[in-house]
Structures are given as structure tokens and as C-alpha cells.
C-alpha positions as CSV (number, residue, x, y, z in Angstrom):
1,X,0.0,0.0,0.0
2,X,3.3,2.7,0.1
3,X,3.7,2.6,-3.0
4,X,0.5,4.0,-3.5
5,X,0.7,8.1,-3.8
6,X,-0.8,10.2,-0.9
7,X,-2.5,11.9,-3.1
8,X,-4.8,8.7,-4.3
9,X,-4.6,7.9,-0.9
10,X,-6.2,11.0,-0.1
11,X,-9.1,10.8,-2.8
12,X,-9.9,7.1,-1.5
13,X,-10.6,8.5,1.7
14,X,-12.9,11.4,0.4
15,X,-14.8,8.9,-1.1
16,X,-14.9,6.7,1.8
17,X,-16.7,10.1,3.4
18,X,-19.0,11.1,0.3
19,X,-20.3,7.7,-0.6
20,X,-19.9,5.9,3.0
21,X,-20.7,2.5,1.0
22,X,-17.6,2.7,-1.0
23,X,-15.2,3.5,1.9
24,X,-17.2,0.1,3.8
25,X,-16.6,-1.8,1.1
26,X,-12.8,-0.5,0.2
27,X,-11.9,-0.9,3.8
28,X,-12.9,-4.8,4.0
29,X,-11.2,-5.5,1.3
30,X,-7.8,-3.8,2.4
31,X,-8.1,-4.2,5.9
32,X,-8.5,-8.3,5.2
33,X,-5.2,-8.3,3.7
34,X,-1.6,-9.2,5.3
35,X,0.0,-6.5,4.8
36,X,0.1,-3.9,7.5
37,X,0.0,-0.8,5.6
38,X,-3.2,-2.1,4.1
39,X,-4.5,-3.2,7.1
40,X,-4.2,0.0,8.3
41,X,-5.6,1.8,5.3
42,X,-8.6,-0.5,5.3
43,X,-9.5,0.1,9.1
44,X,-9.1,4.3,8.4
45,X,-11.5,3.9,5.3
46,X,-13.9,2.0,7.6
47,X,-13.8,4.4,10.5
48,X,-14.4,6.8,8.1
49,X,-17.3,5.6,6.8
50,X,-18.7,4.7,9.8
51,X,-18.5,8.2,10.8
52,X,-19.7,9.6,7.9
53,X,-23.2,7.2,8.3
54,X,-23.2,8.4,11.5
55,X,-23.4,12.3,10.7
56,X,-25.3,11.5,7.9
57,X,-27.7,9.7,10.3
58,X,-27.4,13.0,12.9
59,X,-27.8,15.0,10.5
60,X,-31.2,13.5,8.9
61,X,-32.6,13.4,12.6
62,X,-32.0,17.1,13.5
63,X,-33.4,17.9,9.4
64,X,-36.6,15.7,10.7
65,X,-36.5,17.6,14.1
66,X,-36.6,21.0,12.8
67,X,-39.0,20.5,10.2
68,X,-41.6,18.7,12.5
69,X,-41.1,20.1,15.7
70,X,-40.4,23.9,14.7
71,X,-42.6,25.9,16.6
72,X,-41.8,29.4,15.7
């Protein structure tokens, strides 16, 4: 996985925050090979889309919260 530039690198783990599915599905396949550098890869592009489902889930709560609840 060094070899790869930090730049790509970089870009996979945007992704991983935009489309949370993509960085799930990039992580398991890295972080289920040998290597450590992919390991390691593959667990930060699955932290980082579980985050990003997280706030996205937050997120759609508070959207719901305001729009049903907003009382002034």
C-alpha cells in the first residue's frame, strides 16, 4: 500500500466520506489483507465511513426535528 501516492490515498478517503458504501466496502477489502499498511488503510477507510453514516444519520434526525417540531 506505500507505494500507493498520498495523493490517491487522499481521494480514496474522500470517497470513503461522500459515498460511506464505498469507503465500507474499500476498507474490508484492504483491511483483510496481510500487509500492515493495508490493514491499516482498510481500518481508516472503515472508520471513516462509519462516521460519515453516523453524521449523515445526525444529521437527517436534526433535518426531521426542525421541520416537525419547529414551533416558531
Amino acid at each position: 500500500m506505500s507505494d500507493k501516492p498520498p495523493k490517491l490515498k487522499l481521494l480514496i478517503y474522500l470517497l470513503s466520506f461522500i459515498m460511506p458504501l464505498v469507503g465500507l466496502s474499500v476498507g474490508m477489502v484492504y483491511y483483510l489483507r496481510p500487509d500492515a499498511d493495508c490493514h491499516r488503510f482498510g481500518k481508516i477507510c472503515l472508520v471513516i465511513g462509519i462516521i460519515a453514516i453516523i453524521l449523515s444519520c445526525l444529521s437527517f434526525l436534526g433535518w426531521l426535528g426542525f421541520f416537525f417540531f419547529n414551533i416558531f
